[in-house]
Every structure is written in C-alpha cells, then in structure tokens.
N, C-alpha and C positions, 0 to 999 in steps of 0.2 A: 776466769771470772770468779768472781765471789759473792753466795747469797746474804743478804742482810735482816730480809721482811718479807712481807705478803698480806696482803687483802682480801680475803675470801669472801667474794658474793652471790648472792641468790633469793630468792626473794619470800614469801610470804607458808610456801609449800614446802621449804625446807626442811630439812631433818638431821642431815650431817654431811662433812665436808673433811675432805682429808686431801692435802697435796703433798706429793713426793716425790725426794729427787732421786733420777734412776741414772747411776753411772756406773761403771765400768761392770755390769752386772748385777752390782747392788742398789738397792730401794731403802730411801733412809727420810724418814716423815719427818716433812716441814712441819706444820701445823697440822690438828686433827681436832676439828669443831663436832663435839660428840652430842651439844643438844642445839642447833641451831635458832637463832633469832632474829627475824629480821630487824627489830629494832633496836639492836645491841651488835651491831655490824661494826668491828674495829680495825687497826692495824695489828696484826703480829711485828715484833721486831725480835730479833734471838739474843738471849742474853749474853753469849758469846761475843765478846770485842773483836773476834781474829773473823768474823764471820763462816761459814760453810764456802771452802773451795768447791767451784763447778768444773769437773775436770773437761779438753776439748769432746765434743761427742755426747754428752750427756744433755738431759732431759728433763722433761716434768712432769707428773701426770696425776691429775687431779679427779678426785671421786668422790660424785654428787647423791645422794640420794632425798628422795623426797614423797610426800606423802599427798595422796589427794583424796579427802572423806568425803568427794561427794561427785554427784553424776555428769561435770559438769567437764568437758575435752578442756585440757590445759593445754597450749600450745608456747611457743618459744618469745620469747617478746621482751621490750624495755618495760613496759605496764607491770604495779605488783600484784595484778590479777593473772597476770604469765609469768611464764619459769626461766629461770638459767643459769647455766654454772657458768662462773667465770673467776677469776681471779687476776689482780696485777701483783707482779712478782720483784721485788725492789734487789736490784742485783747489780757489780761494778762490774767491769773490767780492767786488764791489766795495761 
C-alpha cells in the first residue's frame, strides 16, 4: 500500500501528537503536531506525489500527550470535556 494523509485528533487537553510508520524495523514520522489545538484540527497530506510505500507487515503508532491543570478525572469519551487519541490514516492499496 501506499501513505498519502492523516488526521490527528484529540480534543481540548491536548498537547502533542505524533504518528509513525514502523516497518521493517524502522520508525519514519508521519506528522508531528508539536503545539496542539483543538480548534485548528486539519488534514496532513505529504507533499510527496509518489506517496510513502507501506511495506507488507508494517504498522503505525501514534503518540498522544496531554495536559490536565486541574482536579477534575478526565476520562475517555466523544465529549470535548473527554480525551482521546485517535487518528484516520488516508492510505491506497495496490
């Protein structure tokens, strides 16, 4: 297959986001959202025409961090009083 984009989401507690693709040993970073915002949530697309080949076996792994200034248990949820990492990963096959 072949990468083309990505969507990095998460919500108001955000902080940074990074996803990467992990093949044949090697870890090569898609996107790396280094001050996160929830309301400036975009698409990545690469500026590569040929896209990033995904070889068979290979992976993706995404890393969330986030910040909470106050006493209050955040828990996991669709609400942006709740947190989560997620992303959709825009990719073809051959």
């Amino acid at each position: 297959g072949t990468f083309w984009g990505v969507a990095p989401h998460m919500h108001k507690l955000g902080v940074t986001m990074r996803i990467e693709l992990i093949a044949n040993g090697t870890s090569t970073c898609l996107v790396d959202v280094l001050r996160w915002d929830f309301n400036w949530q975009q698409m990545f697309f690469l500026a590569n025409p040929n896209g990033v080949p995904i070889p068979p076996g290979s992976s993706f792994k995404a890393t969330c961090v986030w910040d909470n200034p106050t006493d209050r248990a955040v828990t996991h949820g669709l609400g942006t009083a709740d947190e989560m990492c997620g992303s959709s990963i825009y990719v073809s096959t051959p």
